[in-house]
C-alpha positions as CSV (number, residue, x, y, z in Angstrom):
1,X,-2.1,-12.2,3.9
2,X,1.6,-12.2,3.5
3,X,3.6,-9.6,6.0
4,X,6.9,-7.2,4.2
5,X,9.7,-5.7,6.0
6,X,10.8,-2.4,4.1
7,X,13.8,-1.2,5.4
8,X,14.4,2.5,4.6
9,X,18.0,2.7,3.3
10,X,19.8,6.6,3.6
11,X,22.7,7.8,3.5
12,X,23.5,8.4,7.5
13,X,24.3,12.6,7.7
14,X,23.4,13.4,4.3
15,X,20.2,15.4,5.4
16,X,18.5,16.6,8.7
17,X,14.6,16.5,9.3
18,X,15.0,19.9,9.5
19,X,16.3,20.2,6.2
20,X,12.5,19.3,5.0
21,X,10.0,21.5,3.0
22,X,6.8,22.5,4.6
23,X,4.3,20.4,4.9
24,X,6.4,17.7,4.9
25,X,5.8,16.3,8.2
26,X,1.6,16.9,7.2
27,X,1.8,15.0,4.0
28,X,3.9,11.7,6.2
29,X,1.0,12.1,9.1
30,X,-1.7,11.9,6.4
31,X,-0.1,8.7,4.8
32,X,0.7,7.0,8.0
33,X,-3.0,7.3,8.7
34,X,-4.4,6.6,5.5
35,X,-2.1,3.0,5.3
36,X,-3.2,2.4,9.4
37,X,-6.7,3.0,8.3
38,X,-6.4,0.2,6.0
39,X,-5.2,-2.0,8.1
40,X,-2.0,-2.4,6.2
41,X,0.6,-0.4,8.5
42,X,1.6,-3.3,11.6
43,X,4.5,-0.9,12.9
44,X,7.1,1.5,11.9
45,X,9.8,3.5,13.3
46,X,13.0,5.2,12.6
47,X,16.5,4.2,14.1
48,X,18.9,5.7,15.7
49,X,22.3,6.7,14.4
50,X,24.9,3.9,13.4
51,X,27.2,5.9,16.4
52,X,24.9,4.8,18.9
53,X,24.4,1.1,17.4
54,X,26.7,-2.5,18.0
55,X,27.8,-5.3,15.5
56,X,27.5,-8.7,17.1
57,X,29.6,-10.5,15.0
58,X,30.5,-14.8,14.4
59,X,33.3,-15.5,12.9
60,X,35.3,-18.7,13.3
61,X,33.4,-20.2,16.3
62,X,34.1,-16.7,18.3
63,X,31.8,-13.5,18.7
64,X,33.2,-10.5,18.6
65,X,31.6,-7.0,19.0
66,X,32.3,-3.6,17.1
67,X,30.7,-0.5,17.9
68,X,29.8,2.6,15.7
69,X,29.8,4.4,13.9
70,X,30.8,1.9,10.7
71,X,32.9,4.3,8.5
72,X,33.2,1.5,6.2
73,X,29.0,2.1,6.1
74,X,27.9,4.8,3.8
75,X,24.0,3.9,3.2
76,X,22.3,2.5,6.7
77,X,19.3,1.4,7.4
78,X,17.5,4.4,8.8
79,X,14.0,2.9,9.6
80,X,11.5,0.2,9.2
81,X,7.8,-0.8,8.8
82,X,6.1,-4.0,8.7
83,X,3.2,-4.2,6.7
84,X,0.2,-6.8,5.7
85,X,-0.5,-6.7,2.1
86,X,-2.1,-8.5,-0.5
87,X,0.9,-9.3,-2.4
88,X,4.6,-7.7,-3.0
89,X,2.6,-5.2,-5.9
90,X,0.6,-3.5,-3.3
91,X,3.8,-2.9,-0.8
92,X,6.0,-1.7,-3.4
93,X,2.6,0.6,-4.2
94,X,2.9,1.8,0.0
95,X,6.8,2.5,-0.2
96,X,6.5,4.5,-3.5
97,X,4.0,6.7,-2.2
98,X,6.0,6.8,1.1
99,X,9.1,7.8,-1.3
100,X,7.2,10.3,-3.1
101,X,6.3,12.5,0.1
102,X,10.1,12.9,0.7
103,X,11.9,16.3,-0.8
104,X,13.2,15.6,-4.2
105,X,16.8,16.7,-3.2
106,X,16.8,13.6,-0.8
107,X,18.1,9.7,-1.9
108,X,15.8,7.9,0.2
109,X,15.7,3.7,-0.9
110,X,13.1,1.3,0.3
111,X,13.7,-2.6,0.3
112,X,11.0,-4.2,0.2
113,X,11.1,-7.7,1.4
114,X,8.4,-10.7,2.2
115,X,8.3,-11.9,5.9
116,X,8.6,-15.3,6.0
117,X,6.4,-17.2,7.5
118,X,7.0,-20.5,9.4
């Protein structure tokens, strides 16, 4: 079965967790187990601010190395899952439901985007 990457796309400041409705955290628990349970959830986490983060760059047969935060970055990537899925229908299915949890004030964007395989 092919594997995704979604990366969770925000806008870096625009909200705080605590800024969340009630029974928001609940309603992520209950989906996180429900998509572990069908043995489609491999891993997920969220990521840590852009200020604490490094660019490793090549350019011109040199690296070079810029530290955040990236002002010239409005929308970051914010957090991650990998998931095993029958096909790219059914993990567009997970991040829409995953979306939908989220207060409606919120822009939360999920990429979705096959692993692949060598």
């Amino acid at each position: 079965m092919p594997r995704y990457l979604t990366m969770i796309r925000i806008e870096e400041g625009a909200f705080q967790m605590e800024d969340a409705d009630p029974g928001f955290d609940e309603r992520m628990s209950a989906l996180f187990e429900e998509i572990t349970k069908a043995g489609v959830m491999l891993e997920t986490a969220g990521l840590k601010p852009t200020s604490e983060a490094t660019r490793v760059i090549w350019e011109n047969g040199k690296i070079g190395t810029t530290d955040g935060p990236f002002t010239e970055t409005k929308e970051v990537v914010g957090g991650y899952s990998i998931s095993q899925c029958r096909d790219k229908a059914e993990a567009i299915e997970w991040s829409r439901r995953f979306l939908e949890i989220h207060p409606p004030q919120w822009k939360v964007t999920c990429e979705v985007r096959e692993i692949e395989e060598m």
